[in-house]
C-alpha positions in Angstrom: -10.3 -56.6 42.8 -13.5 -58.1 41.3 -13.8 -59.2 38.0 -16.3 -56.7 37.6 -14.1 -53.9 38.9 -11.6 -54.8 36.4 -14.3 -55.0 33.6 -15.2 -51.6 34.6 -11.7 -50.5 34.5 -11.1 -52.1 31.1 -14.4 -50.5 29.9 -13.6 -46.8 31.3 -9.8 -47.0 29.7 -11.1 -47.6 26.4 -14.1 -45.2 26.4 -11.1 -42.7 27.6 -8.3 -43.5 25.1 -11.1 -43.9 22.1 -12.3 -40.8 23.6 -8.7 -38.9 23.6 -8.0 -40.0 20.2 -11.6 -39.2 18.9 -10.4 -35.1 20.1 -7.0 -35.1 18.9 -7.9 -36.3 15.7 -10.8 -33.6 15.3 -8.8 -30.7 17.2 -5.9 -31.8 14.6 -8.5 -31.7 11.5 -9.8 -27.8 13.4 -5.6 -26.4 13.8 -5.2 -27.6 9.9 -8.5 -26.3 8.6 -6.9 -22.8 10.4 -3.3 -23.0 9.4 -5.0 -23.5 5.4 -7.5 -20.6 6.7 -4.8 -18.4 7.7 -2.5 -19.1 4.4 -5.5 -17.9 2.3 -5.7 -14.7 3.9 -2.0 -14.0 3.6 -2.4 -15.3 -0.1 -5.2 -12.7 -0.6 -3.1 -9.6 1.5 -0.4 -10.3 -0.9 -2.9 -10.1 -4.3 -4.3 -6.7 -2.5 -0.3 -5.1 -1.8 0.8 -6.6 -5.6 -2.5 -4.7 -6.6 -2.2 -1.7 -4.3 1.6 -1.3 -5.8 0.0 -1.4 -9.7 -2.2 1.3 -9.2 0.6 3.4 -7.5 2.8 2.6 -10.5 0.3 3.5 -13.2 -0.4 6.7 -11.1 3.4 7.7 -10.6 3.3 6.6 -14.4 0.9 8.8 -15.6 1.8 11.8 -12.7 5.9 11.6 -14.5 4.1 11.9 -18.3 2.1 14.7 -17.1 5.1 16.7 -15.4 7.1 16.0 -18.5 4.4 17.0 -20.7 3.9 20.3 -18.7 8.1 20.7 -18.8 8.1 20.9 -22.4 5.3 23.5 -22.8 7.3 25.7 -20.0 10.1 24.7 -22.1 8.7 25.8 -25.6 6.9 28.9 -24.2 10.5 29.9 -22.5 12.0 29.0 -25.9 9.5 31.4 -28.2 10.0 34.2 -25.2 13.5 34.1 -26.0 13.0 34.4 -30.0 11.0 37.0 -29.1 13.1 38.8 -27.3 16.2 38.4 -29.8 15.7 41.4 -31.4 16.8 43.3 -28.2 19.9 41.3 -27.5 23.3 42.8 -27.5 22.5 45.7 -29.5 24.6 48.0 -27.9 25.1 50.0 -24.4 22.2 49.1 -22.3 21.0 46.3 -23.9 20.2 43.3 -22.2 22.6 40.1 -22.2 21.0 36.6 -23.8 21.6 35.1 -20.0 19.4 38.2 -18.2 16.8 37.6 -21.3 16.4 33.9 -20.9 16.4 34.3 -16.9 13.3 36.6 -17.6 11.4 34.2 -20.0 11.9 31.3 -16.9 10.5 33.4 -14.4 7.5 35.0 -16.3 6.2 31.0 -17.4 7.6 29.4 -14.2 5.1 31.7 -12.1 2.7 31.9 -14.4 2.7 27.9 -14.1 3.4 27.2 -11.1 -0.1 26.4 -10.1 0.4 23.2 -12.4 3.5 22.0 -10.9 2.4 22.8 -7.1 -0.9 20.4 -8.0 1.6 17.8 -9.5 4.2 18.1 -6.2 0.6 17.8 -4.1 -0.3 14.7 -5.9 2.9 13.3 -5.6 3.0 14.1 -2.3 -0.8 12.9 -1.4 -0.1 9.0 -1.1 1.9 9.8 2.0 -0.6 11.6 4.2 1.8 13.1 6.8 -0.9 15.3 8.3 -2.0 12.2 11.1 -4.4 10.8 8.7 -4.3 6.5 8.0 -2.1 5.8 5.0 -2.4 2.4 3.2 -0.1 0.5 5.0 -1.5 1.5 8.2 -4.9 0.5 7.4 -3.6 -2.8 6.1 -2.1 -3.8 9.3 -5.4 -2.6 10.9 -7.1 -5.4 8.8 -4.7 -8.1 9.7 -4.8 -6.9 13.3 -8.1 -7.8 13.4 -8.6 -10.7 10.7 -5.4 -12.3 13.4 -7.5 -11.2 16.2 -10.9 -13.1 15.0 -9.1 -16.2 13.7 -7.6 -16.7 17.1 -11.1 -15.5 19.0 -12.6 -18.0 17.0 -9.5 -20.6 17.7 -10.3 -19.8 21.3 -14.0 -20.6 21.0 -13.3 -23.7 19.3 -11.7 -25.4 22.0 -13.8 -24.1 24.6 -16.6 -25.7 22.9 -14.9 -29.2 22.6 
């Protein structure tokens, strides 16, 4: 071989091994820049389920105070039906016991507020969406689907360019 020949190789192995380390150090500084990328966006689904679980908890919060409030006027309108009725109670052959009196006072204010109740169990009931519709969770894991599926897209085109 010529001295120029082995110039020539000399030449051509450097350009190739600056070359190769030239792309692994960018294509390393790209699958970092992705990985940090990619840790953001599971930092910032976290912060949206932490936040998605604080508004459910005020709501079953505030849902429990109203059912309890609405117990207590049931239970103080069954309570004053009862006193009412007092006067009738065990005075004599035919009379009514307490027990039939205070079943009577529960069914009068339990139907006529059961409306309220049904639009509580219909709230309570609302966050699940069992009639095919997209609940939260599914809708999350839609948008990491597709956040996964761009990041590696883009991953993709990266190299392809390079």
């Amino acid at each position: 071989m010529t001295r120029r020949g082995r110039i020539a190789i000399a030449v051509a192995g450097v350009a190739i091994i600056g070359g190769g380390t030239i792309w692994f150090e960018v294509h390393s500084a790209a699958v970092a820049k992705d990985e940090k990328e990619a840790a953001a966006l599971q930092i910032q689904m976290k912060k949206l389920e932490l936040e998605e679980m604080r508004i459910r908890n005020e709501q079953a919060t505030s849902d429990k105070k109203a059912a309890t409030a609405s117990a207590e006027k049931l239970q103080a309108a069954v309570d004053k039906c009862v006193e009412d009725s007092s006067s009738q109670l065990d005075k004599g052959y035919g009379s009514p016991p307490r027990s039939a009196v205070v079943a009577d006072c529960k069914q009068q204010y339990e139907t006529a507020d059961g409306s309220g109740m049904q639009a509580t169990g219909s709230t309570l009931d609302a966050g699940n969406a069992g009639d095919g519709g997209i609940n939260s969770p599914t809708l999350l894991g839609l948008v990491a689907g597709g956040a996964l599926a761009v990041a590696v897209f883009a991953r993709k085109g990266k190299k392809a360019d390079a």
